[in-house]
mmCIF file as Biopython writes it, N, C-alpha, C and O atoms, coordinates in Angstrom:
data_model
#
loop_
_atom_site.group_PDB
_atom_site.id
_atom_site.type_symbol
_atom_site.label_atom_id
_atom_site.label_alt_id
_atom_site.label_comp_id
_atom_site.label_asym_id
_atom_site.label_entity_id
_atom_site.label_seq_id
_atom_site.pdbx_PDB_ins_code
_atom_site.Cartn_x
_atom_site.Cartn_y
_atom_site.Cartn_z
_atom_site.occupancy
_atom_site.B_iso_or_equiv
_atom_site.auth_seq_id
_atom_site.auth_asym_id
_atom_site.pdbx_PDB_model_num
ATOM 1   N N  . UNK A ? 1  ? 100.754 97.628  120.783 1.0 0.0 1  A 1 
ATOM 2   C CA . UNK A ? 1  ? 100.760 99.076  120.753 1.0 0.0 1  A 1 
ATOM 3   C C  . UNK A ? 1  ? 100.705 99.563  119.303 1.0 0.0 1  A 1 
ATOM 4   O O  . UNK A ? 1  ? 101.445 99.123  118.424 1.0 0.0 1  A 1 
ATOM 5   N N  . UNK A ? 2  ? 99.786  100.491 119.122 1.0 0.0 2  A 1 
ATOM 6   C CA . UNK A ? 2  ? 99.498  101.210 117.434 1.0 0.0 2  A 1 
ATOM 7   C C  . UNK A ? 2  ? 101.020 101.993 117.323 1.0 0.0 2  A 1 
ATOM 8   O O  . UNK A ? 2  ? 101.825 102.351 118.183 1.0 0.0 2  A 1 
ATOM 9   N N  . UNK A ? 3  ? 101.005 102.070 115.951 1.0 0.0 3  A 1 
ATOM 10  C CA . UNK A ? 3  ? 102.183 102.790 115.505 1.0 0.0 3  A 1 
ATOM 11  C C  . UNK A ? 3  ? 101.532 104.176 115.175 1.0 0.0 3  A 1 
ATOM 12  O O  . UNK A ? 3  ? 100.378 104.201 114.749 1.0 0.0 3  A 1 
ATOM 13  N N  . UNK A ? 4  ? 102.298 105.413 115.375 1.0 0.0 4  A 1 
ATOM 14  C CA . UNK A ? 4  ? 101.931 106.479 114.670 1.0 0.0 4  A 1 
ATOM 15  C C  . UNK A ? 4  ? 102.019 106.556 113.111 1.0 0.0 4  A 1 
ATOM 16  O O  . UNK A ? 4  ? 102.727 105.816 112.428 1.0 0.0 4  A 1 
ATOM 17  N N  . UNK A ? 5  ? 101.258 107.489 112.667 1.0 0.0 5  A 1 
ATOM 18  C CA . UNK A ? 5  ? 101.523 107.624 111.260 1.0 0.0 5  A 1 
ATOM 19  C C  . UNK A ? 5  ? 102.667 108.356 110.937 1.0 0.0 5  A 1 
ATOM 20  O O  . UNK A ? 5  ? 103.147 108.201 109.815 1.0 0.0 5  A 1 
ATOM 21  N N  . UNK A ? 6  ? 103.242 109.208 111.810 1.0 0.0 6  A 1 
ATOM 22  C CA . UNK A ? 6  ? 104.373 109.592 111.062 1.0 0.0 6  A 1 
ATOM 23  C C  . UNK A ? 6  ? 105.424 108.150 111.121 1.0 0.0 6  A 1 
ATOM 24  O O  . UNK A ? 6  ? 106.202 107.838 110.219 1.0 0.0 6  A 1 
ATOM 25  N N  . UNK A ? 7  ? 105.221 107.392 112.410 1.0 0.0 7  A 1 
ATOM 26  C CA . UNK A ? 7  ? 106.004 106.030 112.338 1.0 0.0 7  A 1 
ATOM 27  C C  . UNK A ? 7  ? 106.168 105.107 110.857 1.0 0.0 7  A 1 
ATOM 28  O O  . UNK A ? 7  ? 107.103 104.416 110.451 1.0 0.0 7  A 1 
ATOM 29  N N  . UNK A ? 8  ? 104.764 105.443 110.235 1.0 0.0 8  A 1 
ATOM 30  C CA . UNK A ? 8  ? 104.456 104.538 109.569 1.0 0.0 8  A 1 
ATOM 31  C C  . UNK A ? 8  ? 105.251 105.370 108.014 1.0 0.0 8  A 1 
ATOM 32  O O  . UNK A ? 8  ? 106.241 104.884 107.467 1.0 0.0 8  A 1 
ATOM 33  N N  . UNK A ? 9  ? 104.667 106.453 107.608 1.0 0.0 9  A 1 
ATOM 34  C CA . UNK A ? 9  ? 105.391 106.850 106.726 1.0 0.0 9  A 1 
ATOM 35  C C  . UNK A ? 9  ? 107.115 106.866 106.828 1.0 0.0 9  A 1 
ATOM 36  O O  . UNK A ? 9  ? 107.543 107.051 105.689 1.0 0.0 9  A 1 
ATOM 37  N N  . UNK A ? 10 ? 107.862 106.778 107.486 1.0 0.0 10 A 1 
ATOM 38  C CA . UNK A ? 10 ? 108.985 106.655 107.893 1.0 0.0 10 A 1 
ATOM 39  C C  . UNK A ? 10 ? 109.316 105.247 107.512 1.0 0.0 10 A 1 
ATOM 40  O O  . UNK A ? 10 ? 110.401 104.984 106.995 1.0 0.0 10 A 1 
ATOM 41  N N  . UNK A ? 11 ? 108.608 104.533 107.701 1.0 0.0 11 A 1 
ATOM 42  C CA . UNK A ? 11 ? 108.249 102.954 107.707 1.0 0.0 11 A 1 
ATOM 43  C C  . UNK A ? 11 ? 108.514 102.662 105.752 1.0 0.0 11 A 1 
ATOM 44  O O  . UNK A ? 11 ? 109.116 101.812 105.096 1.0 0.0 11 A 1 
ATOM 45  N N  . UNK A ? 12 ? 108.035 103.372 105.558 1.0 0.0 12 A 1 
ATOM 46  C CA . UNK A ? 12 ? 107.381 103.377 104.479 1.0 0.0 12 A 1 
ATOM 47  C C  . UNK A ? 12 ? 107.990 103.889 102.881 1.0 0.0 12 A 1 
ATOM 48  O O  . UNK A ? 12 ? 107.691 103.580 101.727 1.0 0.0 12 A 1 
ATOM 49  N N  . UNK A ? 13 ? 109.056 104.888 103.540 1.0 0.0 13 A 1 
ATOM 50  C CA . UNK A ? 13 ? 109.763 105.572 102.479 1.0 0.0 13 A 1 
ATOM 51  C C  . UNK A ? 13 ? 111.509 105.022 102.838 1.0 0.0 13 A 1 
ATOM 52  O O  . UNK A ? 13 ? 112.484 105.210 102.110 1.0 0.0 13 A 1 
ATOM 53  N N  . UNK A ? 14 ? 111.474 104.288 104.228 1.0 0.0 14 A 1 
ATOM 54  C CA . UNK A ? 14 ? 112.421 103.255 104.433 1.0 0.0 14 A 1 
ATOM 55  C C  . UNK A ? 14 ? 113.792 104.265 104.800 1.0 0.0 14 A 1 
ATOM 56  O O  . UNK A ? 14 ? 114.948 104.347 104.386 1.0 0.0 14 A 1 
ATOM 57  N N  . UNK A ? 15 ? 112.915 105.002 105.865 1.0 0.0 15 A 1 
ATOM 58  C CA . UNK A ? 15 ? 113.883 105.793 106.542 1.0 0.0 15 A 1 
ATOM 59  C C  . UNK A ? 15 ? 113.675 105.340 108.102 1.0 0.0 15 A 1 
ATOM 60  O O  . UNK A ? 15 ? 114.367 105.593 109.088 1.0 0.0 15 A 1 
ATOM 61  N N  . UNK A ? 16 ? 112.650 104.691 107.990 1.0 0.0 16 A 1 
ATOM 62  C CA . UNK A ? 16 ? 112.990 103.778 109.850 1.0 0.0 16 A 1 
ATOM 63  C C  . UNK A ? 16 ? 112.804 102.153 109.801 1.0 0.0 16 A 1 
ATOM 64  O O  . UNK A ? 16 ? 111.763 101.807 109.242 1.0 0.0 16 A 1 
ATOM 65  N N  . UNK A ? 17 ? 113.646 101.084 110.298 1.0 0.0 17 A 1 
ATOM 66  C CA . UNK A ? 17 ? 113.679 100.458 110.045 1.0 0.0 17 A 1 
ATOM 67  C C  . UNK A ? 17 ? 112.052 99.561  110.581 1.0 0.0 17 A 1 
ATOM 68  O O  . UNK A ? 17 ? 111.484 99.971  111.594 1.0 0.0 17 A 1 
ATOM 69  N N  . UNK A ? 18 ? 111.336 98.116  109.618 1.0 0.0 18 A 1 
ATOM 70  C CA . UNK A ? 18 ? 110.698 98.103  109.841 1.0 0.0 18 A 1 
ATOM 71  C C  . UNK A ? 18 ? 110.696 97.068  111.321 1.0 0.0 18 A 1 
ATOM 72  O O  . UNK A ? 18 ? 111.665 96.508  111.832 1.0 0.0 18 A 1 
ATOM 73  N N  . UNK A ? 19 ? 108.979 97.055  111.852 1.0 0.0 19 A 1 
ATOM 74  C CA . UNK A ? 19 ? 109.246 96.305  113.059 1.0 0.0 19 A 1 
ATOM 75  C C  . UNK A ? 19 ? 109.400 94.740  112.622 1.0 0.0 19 A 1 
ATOM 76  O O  . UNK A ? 19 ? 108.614 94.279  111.794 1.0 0.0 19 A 1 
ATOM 77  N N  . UNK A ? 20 ? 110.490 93.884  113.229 1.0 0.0 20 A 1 
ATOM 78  C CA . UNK A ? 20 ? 110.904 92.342  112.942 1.0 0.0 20 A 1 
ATOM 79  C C  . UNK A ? 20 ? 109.426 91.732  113.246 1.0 0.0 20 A 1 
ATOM 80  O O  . UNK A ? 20 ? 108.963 91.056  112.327 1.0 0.0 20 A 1 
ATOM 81  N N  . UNK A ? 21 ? 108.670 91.870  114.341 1.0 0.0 21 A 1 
ATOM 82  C CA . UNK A ? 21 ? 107.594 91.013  114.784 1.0 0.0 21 A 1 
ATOM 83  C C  . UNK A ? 21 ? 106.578 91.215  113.891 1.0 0.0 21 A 1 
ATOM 84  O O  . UNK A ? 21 ? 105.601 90.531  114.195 1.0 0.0 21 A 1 
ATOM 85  N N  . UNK A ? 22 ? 106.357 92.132  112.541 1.0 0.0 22 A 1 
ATOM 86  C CA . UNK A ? 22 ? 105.082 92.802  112.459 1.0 0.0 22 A 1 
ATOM 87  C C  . UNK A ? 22 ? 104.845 91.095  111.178 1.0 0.0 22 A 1 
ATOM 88  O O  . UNK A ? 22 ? 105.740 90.296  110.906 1.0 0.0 22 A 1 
ATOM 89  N N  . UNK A ? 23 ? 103.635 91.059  110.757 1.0 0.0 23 A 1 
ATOM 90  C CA . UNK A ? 23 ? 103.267 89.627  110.380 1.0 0.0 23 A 1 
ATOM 91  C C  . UNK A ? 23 ? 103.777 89.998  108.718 1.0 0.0 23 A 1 
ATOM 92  O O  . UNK A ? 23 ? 103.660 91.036  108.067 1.0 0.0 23 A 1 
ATOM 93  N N  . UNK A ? 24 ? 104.234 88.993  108.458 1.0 0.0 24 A 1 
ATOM 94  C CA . UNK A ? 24 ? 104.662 89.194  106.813 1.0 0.0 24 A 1 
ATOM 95  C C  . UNK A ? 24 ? 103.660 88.494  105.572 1.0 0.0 24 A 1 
ATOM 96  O O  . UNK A ? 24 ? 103.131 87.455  105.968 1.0 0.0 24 A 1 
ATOM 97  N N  . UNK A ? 25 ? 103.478 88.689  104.844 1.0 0.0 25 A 1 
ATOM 98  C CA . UNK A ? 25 ? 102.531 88.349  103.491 1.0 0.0 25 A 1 
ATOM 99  C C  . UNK A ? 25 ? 102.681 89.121  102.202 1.0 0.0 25 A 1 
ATOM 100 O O  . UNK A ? 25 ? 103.001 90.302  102.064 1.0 0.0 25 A 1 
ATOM 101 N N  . UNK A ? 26 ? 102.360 88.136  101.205 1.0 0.0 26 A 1 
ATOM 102 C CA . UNK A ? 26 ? 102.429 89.046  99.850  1.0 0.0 26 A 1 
ATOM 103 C C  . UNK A ? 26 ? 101.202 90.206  99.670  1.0 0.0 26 A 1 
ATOM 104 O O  . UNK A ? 26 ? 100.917 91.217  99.028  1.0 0.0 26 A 1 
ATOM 105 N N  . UNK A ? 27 ? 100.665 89.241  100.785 1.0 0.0 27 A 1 
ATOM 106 C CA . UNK A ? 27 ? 99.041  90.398  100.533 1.0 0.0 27 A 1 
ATOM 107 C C  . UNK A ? 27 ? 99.586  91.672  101.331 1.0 0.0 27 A 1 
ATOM 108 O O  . UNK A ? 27 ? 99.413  92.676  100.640 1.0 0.0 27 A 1 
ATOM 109 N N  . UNK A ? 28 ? 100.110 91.926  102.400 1.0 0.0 28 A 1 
ATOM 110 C CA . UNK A ? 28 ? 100.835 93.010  103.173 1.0 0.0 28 A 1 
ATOM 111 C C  . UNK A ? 28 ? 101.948 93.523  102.143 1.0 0.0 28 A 1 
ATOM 112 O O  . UNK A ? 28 ? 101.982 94.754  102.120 1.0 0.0 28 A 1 
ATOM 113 N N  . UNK A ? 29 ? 102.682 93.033  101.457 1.0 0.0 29 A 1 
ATOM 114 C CA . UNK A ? 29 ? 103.850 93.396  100.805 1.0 0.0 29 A 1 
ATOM 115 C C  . UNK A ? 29 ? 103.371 94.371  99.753  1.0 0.0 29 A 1 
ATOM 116 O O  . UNK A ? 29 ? 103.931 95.448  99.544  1.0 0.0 29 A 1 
ATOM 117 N N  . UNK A ? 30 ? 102.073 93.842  98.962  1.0 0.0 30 A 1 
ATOM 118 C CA . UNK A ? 30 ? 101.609 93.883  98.016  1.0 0.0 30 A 1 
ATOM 119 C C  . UNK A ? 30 ? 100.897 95.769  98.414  1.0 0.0 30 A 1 
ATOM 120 O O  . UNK A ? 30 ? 101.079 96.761  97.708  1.0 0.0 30 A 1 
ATOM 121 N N  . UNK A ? 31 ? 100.166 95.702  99.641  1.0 0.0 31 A 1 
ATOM 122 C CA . UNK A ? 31 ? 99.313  96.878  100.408 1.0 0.0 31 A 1 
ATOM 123 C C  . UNK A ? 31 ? 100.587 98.352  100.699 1.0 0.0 31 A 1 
ATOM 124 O O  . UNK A ? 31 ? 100.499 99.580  100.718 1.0 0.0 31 A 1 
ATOM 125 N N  . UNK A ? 32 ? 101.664 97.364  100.881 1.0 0.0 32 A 1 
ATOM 126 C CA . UNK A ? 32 ? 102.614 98.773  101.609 1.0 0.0 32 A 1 
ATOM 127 C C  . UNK A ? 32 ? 103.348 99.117  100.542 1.0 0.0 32 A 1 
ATOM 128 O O  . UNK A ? 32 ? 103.907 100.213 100.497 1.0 0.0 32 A 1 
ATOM 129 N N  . UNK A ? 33 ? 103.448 98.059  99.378  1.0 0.0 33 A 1 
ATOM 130 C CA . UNK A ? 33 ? 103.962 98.540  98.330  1.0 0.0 33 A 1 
ATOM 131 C C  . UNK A ? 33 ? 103.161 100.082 97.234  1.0 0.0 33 A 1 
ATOM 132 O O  . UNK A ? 33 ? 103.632 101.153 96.852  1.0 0.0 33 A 1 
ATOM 133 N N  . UNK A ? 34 ? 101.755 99.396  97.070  1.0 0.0 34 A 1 
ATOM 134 C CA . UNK A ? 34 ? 100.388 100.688 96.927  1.0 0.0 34 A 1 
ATOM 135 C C  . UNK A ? 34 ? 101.082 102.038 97.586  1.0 0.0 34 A 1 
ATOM 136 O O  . UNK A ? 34 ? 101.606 102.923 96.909  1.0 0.0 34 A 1 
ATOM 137 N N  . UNK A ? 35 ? 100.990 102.034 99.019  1.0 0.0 35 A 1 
ATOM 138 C CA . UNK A ? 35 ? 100.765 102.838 99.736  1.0 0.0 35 A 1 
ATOM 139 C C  . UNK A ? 35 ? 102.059 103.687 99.790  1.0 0.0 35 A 1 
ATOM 140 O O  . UNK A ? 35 ? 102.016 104.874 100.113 1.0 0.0 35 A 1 
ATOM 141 N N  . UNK A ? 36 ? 103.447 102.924 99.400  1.0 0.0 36 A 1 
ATOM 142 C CA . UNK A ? 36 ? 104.378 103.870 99.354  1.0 0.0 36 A 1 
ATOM 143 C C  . UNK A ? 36 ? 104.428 104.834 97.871  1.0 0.0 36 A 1 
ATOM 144 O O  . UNK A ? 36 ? 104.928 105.954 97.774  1.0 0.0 36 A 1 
ATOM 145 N N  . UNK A ? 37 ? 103.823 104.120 96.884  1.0 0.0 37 A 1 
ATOM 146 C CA . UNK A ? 37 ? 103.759 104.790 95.594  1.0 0.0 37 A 1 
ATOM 147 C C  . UNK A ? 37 ? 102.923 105.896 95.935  1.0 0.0 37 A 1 
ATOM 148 O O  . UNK A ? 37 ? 103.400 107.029 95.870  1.0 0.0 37 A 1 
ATOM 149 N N  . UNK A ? 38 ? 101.369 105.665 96.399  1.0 0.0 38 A 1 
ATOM 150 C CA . UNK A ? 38 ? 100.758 106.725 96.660  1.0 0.0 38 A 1 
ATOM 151 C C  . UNK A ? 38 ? 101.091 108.064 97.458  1.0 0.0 38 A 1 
ATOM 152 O O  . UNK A ? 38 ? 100.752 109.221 97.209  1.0 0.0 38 A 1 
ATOM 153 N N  . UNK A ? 39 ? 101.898 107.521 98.547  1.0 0.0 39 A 1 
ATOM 154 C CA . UNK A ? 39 ? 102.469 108.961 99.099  1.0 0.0 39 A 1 
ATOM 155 C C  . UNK A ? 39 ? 103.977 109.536 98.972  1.0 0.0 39 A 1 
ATOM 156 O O  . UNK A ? 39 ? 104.472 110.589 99.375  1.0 0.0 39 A 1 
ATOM 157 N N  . UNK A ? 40 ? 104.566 108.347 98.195  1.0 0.0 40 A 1 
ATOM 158 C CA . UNK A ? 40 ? 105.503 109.299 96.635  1.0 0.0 40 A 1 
ATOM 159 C C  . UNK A ? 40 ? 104.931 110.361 95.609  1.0 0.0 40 A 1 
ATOM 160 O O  . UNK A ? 40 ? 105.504 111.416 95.336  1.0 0.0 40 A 1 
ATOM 161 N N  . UNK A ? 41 ? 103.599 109.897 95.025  1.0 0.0 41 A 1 
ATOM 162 C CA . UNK A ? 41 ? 102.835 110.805 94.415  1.0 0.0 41 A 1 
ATOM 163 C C  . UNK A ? 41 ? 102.557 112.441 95.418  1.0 0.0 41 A 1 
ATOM 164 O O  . UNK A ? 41 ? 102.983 113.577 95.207  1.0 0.0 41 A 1 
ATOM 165 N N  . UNK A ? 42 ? 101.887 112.026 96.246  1.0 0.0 42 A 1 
ATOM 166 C CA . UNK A ? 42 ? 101.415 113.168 97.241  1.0 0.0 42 A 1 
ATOM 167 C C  . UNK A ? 42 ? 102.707 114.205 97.221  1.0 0.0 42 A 1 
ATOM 168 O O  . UNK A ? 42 ? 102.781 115.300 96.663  1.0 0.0 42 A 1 
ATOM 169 N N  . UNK A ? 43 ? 103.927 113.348 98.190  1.0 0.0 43 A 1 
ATOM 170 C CA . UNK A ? 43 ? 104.728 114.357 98.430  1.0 0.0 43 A 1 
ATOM 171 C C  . UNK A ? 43 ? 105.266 114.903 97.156  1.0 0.0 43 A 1 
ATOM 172 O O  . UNK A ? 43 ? 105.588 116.088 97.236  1.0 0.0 43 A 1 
ATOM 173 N N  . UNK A ? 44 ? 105.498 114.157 95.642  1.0 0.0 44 A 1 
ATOM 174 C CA . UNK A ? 44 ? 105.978 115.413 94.669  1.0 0.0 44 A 1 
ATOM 175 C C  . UNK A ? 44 ? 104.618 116.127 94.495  1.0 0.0 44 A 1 
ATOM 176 O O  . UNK A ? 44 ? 104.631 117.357 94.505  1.0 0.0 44 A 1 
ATOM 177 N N  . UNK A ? 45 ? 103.479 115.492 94.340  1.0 0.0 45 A 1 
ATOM 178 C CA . UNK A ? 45 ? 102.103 116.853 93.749  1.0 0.0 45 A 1 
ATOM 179 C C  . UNK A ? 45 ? 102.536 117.880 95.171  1.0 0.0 45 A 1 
ATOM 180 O O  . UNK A ? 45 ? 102.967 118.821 94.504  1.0 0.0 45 A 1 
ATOM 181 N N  . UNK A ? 46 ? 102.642 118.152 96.019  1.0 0.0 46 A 1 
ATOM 182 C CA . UNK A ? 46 ? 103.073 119.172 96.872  1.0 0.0 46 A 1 
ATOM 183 C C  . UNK A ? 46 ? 103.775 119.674 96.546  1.0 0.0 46 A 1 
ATOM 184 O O  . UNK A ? 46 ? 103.591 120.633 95.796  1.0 0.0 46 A 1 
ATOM 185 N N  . UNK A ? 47 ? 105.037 119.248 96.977  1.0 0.0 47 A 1 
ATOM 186 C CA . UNK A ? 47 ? 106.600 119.656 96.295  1.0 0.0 47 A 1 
ATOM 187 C C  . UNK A ? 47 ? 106.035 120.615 94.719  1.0 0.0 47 A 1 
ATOM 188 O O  . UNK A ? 47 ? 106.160 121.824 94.913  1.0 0.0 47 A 1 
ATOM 189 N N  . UNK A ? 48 ? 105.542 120.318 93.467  1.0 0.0 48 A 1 
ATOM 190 C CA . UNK A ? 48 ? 105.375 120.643 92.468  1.0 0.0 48 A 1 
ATOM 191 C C  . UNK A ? 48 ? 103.988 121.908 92.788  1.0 0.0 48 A 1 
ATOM 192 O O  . UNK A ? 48 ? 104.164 122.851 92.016  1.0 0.0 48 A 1 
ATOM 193 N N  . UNK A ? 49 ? 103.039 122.077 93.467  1.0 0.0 49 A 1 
ATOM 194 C CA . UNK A ? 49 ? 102.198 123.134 94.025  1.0 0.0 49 A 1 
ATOM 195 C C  . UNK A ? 49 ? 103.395 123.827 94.702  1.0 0.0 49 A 1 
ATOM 196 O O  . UNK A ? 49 ? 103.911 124.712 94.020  1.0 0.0 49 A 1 
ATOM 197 N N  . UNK A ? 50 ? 103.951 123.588 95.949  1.0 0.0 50 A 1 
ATOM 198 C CA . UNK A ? 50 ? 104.749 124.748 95.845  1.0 0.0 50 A 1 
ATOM 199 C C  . UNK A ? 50 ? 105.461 125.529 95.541  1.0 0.0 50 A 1 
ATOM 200 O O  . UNK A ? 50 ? 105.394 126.721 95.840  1.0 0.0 50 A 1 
ATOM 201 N N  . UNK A ? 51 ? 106.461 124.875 94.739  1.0 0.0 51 A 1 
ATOM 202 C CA . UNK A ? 51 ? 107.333 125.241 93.555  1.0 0.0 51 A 1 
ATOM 203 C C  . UNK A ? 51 ? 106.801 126.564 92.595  1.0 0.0 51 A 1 
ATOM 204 O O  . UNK A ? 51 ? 107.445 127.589 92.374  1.0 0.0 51 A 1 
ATOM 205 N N  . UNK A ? 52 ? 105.008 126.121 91.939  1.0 0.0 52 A 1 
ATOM 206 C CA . UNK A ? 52 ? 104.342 127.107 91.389  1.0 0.0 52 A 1 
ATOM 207 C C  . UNK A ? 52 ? 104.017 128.145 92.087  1.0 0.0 52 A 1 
ATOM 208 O O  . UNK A ? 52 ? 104.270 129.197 91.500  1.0 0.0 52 A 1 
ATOM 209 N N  . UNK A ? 53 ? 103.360 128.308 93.541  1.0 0.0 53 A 1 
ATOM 210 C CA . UNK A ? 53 ? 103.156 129.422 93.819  1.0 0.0 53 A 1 
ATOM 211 C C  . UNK A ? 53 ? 104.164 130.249 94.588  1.0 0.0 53 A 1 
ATOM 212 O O  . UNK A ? 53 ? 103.989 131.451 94.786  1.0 0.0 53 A 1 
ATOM 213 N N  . UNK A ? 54 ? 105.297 129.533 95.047  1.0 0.0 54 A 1 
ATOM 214 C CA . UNK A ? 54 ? 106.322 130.545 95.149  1.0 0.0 54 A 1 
ATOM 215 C C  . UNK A ? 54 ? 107.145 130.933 94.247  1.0 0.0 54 A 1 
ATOM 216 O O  . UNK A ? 54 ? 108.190 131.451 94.641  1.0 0.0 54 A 1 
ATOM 217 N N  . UNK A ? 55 ? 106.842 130.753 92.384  1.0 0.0 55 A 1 
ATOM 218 C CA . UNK A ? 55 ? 107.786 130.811 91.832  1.0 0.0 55 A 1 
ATOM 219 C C  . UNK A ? 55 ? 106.827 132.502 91.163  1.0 0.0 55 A 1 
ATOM 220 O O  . UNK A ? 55 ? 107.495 133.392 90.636  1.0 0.0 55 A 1 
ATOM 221 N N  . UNK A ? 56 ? 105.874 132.586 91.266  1.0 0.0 56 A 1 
ATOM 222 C CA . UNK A ? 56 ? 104.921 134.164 90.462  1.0 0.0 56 A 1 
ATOM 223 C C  . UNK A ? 56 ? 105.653 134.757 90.751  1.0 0.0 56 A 1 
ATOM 224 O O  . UNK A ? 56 ? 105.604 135.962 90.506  1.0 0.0 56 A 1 
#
C-alpha cells in the first residue's frame, strides 16, 4: 500500500514514526536525508514570504 505524502513528510521531519518493514540503505538514507533538507528549506522560504507580506 502507497503512503500519502502528507504520511511521508511527517515521515520525514520525524513527527511520525518510520515504517519497520520499509527496505533500509545508505542510498535511501542518503535520498531522505536530501529530501528532508529540501523541505526544511521550503517550509522556512514560506514561513519568511509570509512574515513579509503580512508585516506592510
Amino acid at each position: 500500500m502507497k503512503e500519502g505524502i502528507w504520511n511521508q513528510v511527517l515521515t520525514y521531519l520525524y513527527i511520525r514514526k518510520r515504517n519497520p518493514d520499509a527496505p533500509k540503505g545508505v542510498d535511501l538514507k542518503m535520498m531522505h536525508g536530501m529530501n528532508r533538507i529540501s523541505l526544511i528549506m521550503f517550509l522556512v522560504g514560506i514561513v519568511v514570504m509570509l512574515f513579509k507580506i503580512f508585516r506592510k
